[in-house]
C-alpha positions in Angstrom: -34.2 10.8 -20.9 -30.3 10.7 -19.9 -31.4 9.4 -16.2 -33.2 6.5 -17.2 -31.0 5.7 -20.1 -28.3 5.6 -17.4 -30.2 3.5 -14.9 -31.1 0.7 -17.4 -27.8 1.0 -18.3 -26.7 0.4 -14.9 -29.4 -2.1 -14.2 -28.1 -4.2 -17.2 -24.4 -4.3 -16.3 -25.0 -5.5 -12.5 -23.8 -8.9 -11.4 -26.4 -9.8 -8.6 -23.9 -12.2 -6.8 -21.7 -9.3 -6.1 -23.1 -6.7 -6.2 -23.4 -6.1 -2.3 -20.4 -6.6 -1.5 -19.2 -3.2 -3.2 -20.8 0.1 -2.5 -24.2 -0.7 -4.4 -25.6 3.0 -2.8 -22.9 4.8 -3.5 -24.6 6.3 -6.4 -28.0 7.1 -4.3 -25.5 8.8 -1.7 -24.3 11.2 -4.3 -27.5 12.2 -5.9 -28.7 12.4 -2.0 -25.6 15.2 -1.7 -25.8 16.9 -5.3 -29.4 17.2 -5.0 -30.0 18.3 -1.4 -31.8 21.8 -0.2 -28.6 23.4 0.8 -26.8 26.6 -0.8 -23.3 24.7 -2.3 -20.6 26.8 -0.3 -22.6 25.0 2.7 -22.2 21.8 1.0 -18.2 21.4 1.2 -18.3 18.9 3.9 -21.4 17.3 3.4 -19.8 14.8 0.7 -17.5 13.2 3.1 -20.1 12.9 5.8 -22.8 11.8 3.6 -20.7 8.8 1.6 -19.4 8.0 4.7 -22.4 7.6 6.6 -23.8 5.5 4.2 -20.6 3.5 3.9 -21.0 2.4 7.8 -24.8 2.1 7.4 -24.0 -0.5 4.8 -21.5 -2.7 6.5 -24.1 -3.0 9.3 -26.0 -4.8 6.9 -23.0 -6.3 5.6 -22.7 -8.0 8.9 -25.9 -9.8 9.0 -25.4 -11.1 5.6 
């Protein structure tokens, strides 16, 4: 039930006119890392890469905005 309570949550607070301009998958890139099929001593890079990559996907998008 904590997920969901934390997604309305989050769903509640967002301010739609702004909200793109921040990091809106930021949290999607760190379930993405916490959650993914890999032993955690393999993981200690992955985080950096993974925000990252997301990060630059992003202001791709930004761009076209």
């Amino acid at each position: 039930m904590k997920p969901k309570k934390s997604f309305n949550d989050r769903l509640e607070n967002i301010n739609w006119e702004i909200y793109y301009k921040d990091l809106p998958f930021n949290q999607s890139a760190l379930s993405l890392y916490k959650w993914a099929p890999i032993a955690d001593e393999l993981k200690t890079l992955d985080r950096k890469i993974v925000l990252n990559s997301m990060i630059l996907k992003w202001d791709v998008i930004k761009k076209r905005i």
